[in-house]
Gaussian input, Z-matrix of N, CA and C with variables (Angstrom, degrees):
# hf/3-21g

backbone

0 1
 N
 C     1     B1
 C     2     B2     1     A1
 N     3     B3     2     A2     1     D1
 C     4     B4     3     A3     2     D2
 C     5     B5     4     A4     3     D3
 N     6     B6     5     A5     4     D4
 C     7     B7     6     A6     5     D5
 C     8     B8     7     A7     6     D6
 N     9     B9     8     A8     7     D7
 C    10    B10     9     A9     8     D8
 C    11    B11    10    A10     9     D9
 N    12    B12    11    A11    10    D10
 C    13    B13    12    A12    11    D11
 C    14    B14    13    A13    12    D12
 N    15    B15    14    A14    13    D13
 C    16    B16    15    A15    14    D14
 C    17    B17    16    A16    15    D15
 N    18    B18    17    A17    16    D16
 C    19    B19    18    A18    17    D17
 C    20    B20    19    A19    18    D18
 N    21    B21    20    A20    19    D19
 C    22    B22    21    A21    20    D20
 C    23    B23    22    A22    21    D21
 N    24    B24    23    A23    22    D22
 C    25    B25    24    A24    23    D23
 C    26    B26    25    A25    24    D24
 N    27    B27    26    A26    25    D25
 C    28    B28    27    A27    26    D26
 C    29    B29    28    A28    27    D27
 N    30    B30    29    A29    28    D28
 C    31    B31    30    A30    29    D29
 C    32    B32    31    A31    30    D30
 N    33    B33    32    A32    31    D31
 C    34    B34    33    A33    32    D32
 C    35    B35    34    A34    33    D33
 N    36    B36    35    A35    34    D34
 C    37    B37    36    A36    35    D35
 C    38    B38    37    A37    36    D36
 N    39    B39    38    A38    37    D37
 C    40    B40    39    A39    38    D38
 C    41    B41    40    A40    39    D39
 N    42    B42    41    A41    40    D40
 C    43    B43    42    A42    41    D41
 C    44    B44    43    A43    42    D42
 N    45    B45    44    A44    43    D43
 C    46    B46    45    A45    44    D44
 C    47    B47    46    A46    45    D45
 N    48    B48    47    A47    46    D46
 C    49    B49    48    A48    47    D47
 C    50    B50    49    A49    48    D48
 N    51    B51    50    A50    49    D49
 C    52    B52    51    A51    50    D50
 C    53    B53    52    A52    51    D51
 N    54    B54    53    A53    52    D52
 C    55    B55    54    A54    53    D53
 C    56    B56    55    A55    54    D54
 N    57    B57    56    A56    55    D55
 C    58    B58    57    A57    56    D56
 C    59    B59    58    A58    57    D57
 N    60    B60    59    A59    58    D58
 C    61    B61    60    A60    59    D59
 C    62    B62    61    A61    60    D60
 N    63    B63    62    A62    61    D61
 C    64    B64    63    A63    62    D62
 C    65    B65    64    A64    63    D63
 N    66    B66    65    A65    64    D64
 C    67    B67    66    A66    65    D65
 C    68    B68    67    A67    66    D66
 N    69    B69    68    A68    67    D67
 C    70    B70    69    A69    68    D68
 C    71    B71    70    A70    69    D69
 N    72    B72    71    A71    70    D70
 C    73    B73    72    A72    71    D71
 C    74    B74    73    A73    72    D72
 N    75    B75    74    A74    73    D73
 C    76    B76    75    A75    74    D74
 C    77    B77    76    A76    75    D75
 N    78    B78    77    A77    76    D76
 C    79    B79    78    A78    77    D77
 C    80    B80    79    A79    78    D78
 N    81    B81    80    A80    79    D79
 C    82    B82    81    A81    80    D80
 C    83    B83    82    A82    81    D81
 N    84    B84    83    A83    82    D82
 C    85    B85    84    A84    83    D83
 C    86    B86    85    A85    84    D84
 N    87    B87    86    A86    85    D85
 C    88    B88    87    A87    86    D86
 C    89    B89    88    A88    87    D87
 N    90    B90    89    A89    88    D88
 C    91    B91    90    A90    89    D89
 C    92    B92    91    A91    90    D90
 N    93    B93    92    A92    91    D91
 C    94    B94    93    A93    92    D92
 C    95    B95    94    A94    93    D93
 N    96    B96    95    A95    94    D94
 C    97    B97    96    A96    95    D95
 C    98    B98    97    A97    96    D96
 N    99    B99    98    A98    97    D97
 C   100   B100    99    A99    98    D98
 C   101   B101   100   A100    99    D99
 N   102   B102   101   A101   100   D100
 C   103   B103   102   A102   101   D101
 C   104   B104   103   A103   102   D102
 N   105   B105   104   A104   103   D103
 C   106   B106   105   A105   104   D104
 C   107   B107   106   A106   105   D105
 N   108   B108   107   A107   106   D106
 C   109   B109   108   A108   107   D107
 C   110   B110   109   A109   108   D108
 N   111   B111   110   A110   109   D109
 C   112   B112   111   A111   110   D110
 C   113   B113   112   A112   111   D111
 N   114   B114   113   A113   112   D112
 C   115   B115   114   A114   113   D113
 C   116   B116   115   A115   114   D114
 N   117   B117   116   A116   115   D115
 C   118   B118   117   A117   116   D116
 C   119   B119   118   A118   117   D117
 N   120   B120   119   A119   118   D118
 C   121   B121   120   A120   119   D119
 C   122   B122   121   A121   120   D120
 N   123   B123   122   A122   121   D121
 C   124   B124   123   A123   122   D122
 C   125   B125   124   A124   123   D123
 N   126   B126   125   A125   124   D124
 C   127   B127   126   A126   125   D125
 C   128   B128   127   A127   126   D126
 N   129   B129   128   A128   127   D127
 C   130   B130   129   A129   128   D128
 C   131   B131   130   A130   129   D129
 N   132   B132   131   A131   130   D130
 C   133   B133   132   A132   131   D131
 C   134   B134   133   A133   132   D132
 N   135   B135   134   A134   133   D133
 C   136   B136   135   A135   134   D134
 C   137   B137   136   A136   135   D135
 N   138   B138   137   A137   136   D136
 C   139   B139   138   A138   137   D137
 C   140   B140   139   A139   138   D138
 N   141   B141   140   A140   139   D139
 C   142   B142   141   A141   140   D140
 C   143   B143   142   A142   141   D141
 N   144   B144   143   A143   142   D142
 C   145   B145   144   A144   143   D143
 C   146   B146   145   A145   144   D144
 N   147   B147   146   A146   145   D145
 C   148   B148   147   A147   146   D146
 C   149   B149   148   A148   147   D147
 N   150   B150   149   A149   148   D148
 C   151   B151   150   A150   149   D149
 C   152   B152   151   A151   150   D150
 N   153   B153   152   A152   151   D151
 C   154   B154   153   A153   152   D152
 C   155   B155   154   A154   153   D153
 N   156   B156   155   A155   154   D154
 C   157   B157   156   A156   155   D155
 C   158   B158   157   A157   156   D156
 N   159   B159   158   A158   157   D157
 C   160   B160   159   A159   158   D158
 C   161   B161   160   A160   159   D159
 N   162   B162   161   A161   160   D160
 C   163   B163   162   A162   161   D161
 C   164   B164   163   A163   162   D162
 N   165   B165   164   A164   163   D163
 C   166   B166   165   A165   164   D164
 C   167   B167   166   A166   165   D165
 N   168   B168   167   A167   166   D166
 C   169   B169   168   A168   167   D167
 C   170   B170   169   A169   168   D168
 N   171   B171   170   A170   169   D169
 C   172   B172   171   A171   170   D170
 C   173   B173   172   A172   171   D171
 N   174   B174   173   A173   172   D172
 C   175   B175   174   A174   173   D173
 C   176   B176   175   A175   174   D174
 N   177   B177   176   A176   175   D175
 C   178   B178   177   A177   176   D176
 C   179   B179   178   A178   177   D177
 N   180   B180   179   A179   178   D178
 C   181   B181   180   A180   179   D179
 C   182   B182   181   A181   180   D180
 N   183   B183   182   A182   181   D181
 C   184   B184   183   A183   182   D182
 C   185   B185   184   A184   183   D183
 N   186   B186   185   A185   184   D184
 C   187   B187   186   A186   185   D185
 C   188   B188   187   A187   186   D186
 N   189   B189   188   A188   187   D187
 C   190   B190   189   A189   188   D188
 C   191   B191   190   A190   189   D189
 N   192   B192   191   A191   190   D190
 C   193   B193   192   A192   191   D191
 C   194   B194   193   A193   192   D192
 N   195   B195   194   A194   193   D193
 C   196   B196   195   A195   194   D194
 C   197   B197   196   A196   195   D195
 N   198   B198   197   A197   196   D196
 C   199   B199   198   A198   197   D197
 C   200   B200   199   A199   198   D198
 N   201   B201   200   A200   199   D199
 C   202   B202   201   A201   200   D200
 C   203   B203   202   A202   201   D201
 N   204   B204   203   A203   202   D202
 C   205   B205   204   A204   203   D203
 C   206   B206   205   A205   204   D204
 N   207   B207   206   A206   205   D205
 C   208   B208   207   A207   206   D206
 C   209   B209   208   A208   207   D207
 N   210   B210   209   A209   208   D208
 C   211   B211   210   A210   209   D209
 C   212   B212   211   A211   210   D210

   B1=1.4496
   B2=1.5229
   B3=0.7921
   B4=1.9134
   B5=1.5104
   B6=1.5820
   B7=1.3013
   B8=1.8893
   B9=0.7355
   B10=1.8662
   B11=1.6392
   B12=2.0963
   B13=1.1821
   B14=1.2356
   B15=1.8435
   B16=1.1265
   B17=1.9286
   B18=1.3906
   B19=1.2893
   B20=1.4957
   B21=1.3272
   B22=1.6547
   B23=1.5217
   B24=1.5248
   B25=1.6080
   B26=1.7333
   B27=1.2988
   B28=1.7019
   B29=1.2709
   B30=1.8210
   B31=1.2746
   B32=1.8713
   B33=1.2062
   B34=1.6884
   B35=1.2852
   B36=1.4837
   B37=1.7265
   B38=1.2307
   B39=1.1993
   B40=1.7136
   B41=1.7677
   B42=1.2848
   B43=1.5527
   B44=1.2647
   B45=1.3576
   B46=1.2796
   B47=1.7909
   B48=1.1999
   B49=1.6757
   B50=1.7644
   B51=1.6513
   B52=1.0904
   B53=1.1848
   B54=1.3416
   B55=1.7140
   B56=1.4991
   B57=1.2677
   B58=1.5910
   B59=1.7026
   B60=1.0684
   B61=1.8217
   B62=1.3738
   B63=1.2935
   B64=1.4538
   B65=1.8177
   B66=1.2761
   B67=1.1722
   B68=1.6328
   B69=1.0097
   B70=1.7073
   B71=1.4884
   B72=1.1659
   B73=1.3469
   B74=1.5762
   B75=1.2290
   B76=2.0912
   B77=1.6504
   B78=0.8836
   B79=2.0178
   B80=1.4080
   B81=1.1082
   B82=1.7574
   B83=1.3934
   B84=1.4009
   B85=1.4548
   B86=1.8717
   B87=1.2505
   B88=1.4658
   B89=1.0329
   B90=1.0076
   B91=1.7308
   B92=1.3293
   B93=1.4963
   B94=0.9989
   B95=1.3317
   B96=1.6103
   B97=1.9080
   B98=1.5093
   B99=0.9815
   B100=1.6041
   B101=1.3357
   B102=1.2189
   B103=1.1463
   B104=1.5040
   B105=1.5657
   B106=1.5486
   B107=1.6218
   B108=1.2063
   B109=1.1805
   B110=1.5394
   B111=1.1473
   B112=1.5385
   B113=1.4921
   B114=1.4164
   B115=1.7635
   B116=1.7455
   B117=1.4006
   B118=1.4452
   B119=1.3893
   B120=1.2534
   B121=1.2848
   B122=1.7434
   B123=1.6786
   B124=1.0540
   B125=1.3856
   B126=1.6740
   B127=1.8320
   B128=1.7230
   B129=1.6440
   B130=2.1746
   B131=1.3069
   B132=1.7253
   B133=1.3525
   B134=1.5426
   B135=1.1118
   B136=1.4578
   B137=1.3531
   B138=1.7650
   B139=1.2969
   B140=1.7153
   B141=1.1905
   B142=1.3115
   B143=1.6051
   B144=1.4993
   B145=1.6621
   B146=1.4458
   B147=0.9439
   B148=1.2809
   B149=1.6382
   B150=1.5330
   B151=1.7226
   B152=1.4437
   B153=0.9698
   B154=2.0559
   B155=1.8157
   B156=1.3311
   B157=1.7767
   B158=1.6871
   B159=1.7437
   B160=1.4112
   B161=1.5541
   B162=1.4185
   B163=2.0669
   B164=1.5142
   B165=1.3763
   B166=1.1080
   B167=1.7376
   B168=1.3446
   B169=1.4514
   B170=1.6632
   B171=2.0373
   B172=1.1546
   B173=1.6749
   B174=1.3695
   B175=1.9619
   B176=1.0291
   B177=1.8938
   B178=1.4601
   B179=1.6392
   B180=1.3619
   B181=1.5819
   B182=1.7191
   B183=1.5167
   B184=1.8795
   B185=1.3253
   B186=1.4532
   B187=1.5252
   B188=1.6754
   B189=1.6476
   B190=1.3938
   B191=1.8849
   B192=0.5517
   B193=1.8369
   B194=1.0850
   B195=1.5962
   B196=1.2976
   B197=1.5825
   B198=1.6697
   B199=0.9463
   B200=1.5743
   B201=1.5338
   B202=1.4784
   B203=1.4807
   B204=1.0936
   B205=1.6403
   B206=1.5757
   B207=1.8222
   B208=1.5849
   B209=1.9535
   B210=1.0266
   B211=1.4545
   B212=1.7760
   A1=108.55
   A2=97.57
   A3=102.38
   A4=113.78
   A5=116.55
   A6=117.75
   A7=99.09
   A8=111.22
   A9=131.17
   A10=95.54
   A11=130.78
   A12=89.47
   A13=92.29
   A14=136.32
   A15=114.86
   A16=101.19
   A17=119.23
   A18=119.91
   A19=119.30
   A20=102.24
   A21=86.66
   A22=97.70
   A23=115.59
   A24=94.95
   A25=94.27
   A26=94.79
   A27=113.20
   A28=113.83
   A29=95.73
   A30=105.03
   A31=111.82
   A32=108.13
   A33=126.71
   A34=111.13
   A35=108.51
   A36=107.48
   A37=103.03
   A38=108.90
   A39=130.17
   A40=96.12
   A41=111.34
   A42=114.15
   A43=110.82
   A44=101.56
   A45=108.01
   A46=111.01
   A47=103.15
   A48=110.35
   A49=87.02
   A50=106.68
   A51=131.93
   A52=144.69
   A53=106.99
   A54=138.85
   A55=101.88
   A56=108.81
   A57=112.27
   A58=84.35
   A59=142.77
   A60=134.33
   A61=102.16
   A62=102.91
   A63=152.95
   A64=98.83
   A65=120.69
   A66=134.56
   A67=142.61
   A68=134.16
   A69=126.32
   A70=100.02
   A71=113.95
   A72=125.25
   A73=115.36
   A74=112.51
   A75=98.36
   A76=112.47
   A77=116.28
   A78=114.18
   A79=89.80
   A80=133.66
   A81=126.61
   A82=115.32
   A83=105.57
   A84=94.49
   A85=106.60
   A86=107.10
   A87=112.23
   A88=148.62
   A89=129.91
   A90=138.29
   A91=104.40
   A92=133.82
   A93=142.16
   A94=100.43
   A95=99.57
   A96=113.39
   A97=106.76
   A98=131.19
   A99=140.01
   A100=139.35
   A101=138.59
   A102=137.60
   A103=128.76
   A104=113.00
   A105=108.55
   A106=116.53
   A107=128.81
   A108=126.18
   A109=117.32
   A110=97.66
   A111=111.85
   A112=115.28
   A113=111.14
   A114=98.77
   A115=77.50
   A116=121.59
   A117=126.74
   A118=106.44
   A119=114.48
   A120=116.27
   A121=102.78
   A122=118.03
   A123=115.33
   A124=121.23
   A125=100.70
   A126=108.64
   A127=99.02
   A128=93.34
   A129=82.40
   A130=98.09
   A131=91.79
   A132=113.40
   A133=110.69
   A134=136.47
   A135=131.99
   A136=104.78
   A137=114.26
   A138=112.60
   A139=104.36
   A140=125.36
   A141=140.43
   A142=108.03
   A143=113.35
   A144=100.40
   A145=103.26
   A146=117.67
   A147=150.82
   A148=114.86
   A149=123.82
   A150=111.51
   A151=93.01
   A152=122.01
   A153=112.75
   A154=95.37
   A155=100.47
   A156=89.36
   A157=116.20
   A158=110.60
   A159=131.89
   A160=106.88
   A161=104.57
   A162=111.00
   A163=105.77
   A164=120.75
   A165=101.51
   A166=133.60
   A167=112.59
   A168=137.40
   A169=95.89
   A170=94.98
   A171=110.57
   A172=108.75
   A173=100.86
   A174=95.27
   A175=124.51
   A176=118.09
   A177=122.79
   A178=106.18
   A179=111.67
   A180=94.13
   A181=123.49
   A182=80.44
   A183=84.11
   A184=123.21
   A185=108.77
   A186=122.85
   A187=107.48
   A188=101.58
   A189=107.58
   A190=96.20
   A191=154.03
   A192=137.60
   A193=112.49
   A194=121.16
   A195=149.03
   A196=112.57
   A197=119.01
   A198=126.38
   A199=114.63
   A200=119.53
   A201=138.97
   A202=90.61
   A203=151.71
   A204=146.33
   A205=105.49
   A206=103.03
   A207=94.16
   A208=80.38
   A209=149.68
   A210=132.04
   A211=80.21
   D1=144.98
   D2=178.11
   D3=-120.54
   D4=148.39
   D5=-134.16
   D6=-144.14
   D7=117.64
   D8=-176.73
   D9=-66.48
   D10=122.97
   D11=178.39
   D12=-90.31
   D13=160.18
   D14=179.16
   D15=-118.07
   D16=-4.62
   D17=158.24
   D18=-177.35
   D19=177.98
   D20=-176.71
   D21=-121.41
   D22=140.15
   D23=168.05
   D24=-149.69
   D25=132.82
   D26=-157.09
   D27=70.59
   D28=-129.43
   D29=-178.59
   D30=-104.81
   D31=22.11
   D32=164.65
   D33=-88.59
   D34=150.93
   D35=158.72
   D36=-138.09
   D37=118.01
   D38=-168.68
   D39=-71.65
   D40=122.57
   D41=156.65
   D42=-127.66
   D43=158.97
   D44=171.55
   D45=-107.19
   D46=129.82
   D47=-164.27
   D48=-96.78
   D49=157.03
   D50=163.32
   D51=-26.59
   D52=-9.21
   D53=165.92
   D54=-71.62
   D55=-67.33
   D56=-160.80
   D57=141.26
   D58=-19.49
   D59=-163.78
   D60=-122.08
   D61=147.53
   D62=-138.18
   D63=-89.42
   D64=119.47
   D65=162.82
   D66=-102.29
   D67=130.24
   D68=-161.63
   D69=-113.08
   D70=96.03
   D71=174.60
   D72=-75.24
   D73=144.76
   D74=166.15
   D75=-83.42
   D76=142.01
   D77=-176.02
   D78=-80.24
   D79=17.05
   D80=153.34
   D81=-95.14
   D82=2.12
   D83=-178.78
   D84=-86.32
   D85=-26.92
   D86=170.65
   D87=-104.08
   D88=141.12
   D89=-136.27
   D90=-98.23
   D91=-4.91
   D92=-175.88
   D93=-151.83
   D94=151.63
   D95=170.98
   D96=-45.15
   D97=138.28
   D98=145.28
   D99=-86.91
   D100=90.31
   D101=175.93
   D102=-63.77
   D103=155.37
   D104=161.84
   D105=-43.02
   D106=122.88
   D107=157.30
   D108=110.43
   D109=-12.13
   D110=170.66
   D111=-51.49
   D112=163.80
   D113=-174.66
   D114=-130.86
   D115=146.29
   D116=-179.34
   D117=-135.11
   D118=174.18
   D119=-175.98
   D120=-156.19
   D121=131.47
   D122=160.76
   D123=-74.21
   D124=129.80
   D125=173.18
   D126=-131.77
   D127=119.73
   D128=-177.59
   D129=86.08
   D130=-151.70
   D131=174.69
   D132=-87.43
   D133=10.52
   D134=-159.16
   D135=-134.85
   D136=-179.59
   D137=-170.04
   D138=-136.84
   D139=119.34
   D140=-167.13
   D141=-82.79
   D142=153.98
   D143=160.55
   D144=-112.66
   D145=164.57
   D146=-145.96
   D147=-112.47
   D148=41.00
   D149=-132.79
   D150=-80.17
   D151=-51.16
   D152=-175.66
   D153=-36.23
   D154=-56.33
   D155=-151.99
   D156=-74.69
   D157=-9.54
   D158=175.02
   D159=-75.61
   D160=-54.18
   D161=165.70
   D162=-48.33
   D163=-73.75
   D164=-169.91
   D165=-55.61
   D166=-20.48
   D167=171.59
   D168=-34.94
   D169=-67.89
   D170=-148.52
   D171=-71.92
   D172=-25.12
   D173=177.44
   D174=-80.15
   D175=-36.62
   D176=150.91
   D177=-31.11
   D178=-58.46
   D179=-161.98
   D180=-68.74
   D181=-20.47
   D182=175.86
   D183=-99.85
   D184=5.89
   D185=165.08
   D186=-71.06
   D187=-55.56
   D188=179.65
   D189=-78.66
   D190=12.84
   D191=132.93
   D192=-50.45
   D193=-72.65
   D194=179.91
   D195=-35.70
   D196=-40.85
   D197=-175.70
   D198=-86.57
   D199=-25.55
   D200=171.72
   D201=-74.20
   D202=-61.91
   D203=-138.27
   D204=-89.84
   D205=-12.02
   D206=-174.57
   D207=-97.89
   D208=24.39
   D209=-161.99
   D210=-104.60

């Protein structure tokens, strides 16, 4: 399943899984920092990022900015 991060607070990182509902990850599960917006994926015991599918997230979203700011 692959997992939206949508924040970190402590030592959790809240995602939101593929449902639409909210997950509490441990920040030991990942091997690297996690950011808002990241898309991750469990492999094993650990949690991967996802960078093609996190880039594209992020230009879609600033395409549609870009496209709101010229309205």
């Amino acid at each position: 399943m692959k997992y939206t991060v949508d924040r970190i607070e402590g030592d959790f990182v809240v995602c939101e899984n593929g449902s639409g509902g909210f997950e509490n990850i441990s920040l030991s599960a990942f091997d690297f920092a996690p950011k808002d917006g990241d898309t991750v994926q469990k492999q094993g015991d650990k949690y991967v990022l996802l960078k093609k599918e996190t880039e594209q997230k992020m230009l879609s979203a600033r395409e549609r900015f870009e496209r709101l700011r010229k309205k």
